[in-house]
N, C-alpha and C positions, 0 to 999 in steps of 0.2 A: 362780629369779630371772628365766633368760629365756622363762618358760612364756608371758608376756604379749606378745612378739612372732612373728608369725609364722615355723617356715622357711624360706620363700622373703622374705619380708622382711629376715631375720638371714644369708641365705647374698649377696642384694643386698648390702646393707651391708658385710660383708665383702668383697667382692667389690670393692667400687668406695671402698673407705678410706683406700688409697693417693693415691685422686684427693683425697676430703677431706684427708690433712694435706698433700698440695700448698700447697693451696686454703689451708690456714691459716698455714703456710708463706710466701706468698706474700702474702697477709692482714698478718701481721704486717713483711716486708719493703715491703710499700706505704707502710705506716703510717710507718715508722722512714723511707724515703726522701723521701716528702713532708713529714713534719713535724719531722725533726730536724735537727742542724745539724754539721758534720767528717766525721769517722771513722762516725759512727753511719748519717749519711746514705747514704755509699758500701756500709757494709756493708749497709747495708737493700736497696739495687739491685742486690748482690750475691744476698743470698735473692732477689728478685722473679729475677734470671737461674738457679740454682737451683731454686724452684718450679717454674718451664716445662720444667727437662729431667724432672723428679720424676712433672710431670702427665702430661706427653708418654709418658715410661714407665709411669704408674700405666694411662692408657687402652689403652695395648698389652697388658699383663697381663691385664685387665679384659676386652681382646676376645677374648682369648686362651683364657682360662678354659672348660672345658667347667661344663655343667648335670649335678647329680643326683650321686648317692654308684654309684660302682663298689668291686669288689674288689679290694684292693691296695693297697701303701704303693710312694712312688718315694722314693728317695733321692740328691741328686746329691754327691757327696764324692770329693773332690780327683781333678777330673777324669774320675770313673766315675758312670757312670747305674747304679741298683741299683733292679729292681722287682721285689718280694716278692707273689707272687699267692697265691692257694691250689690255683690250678692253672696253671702254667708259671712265668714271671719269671726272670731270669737278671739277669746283669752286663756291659755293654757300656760298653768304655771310648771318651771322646768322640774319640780319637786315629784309632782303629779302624773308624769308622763311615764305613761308602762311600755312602749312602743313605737319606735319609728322607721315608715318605712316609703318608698319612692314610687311612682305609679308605674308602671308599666313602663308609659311611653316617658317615661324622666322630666314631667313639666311640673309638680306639686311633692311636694312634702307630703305625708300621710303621719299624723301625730292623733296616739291614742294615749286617752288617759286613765287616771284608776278606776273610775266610774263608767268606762265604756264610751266618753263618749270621742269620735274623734274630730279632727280639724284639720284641713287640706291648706294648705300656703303653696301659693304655685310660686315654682323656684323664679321668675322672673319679674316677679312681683318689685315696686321700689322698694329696695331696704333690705329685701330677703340676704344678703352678702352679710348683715349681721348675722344671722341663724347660723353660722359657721363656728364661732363663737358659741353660742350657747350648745350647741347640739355636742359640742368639747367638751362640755364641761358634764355632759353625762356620766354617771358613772359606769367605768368598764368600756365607755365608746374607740374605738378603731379607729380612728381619723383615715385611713389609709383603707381599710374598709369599705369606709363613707363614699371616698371617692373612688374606689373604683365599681362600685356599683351607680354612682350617678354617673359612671362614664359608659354602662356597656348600652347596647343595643336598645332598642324598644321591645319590648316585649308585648306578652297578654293581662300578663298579671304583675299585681304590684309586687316589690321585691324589699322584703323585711332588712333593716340593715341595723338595728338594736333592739332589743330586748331589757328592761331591768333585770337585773339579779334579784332572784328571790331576797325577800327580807326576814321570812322565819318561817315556822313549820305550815302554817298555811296557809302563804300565797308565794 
């Protein structure tokens, strides 16, 4: 059935859908706020306030997203990042992590944890689009930050995009 649209057209779409049911979201709370009349109308300006944080987040994810199919499933569950490779992947709890940073050329994740050791998720990995979410939920994280270092160039070297905040006098 979807042989008649392209992959790269079908992986767009996907990609940016969250911003359409904003959009429709939003769509129908316009409608409801300018043309109806009580309760109906507040709730409608209620969704229009709703769409905006929905689209605001649907474009973050959307820039966030790496290109192309890699090796790999991630999974984030109850607070643990889990990525299954065919060759390396481990379990890194979000609690635990002292540093996250992007490679070079922007294909992996680079997550170091308290005890040194680290774990590579390449951004294209199936499921990696949850890690957007967890990597939020850092404390002190940048969102805005995040993405504009996984947007620049390739570089040579990996490129650190958090850090923990110290926790006491020594560490």
């Amino acid at each position: 059935m979807d042989d008649w649209i392209r992959p790269q057209a079908r992986e767009a779409l996907r990609q940016w859908s969250g911003l359409g049911f904003a959009a429709l979201i939003g769509a129908l709370g316009l409608w409801w706020g300018l043309a109806s009349f009580g309760w109906l109308r507040w709730l409608g300006w209620g969704l229009v306030a709703l769409a905006i944080g929905l689209g605001w987040t649907a474009v973050q994810r959307a820039r966030s997203a790496a290109r192309g199919d890699a090796p790999g499933v991630v999974q984030v569950i109850e607070g643990e990042i889990r990525f299954f490779a065919p060759f390396g992947g481990g379990f890194v709890a979000l609690a635990s992590i002292r540093s996250l940073a992007i490679t070079g050329e922007g294909t992996a994740w680079l997550i170091t944890t308290d005890d040194g050791r680290m774990l590579a998720i390449a951004r294209a990995a199936q499921g990696a689009d949850t890690l957007f979410d967890a990597f939020a939920a850092l404390p002190g994280m940048d969102m805005e930050h995040l993405l504009r270092m996984s947007a620049q160039p390739p570089s040579d070297t990996a490129r650190e995009i958090w850090k923990r905040p110290s926790r006491g006098l020594l560490t």
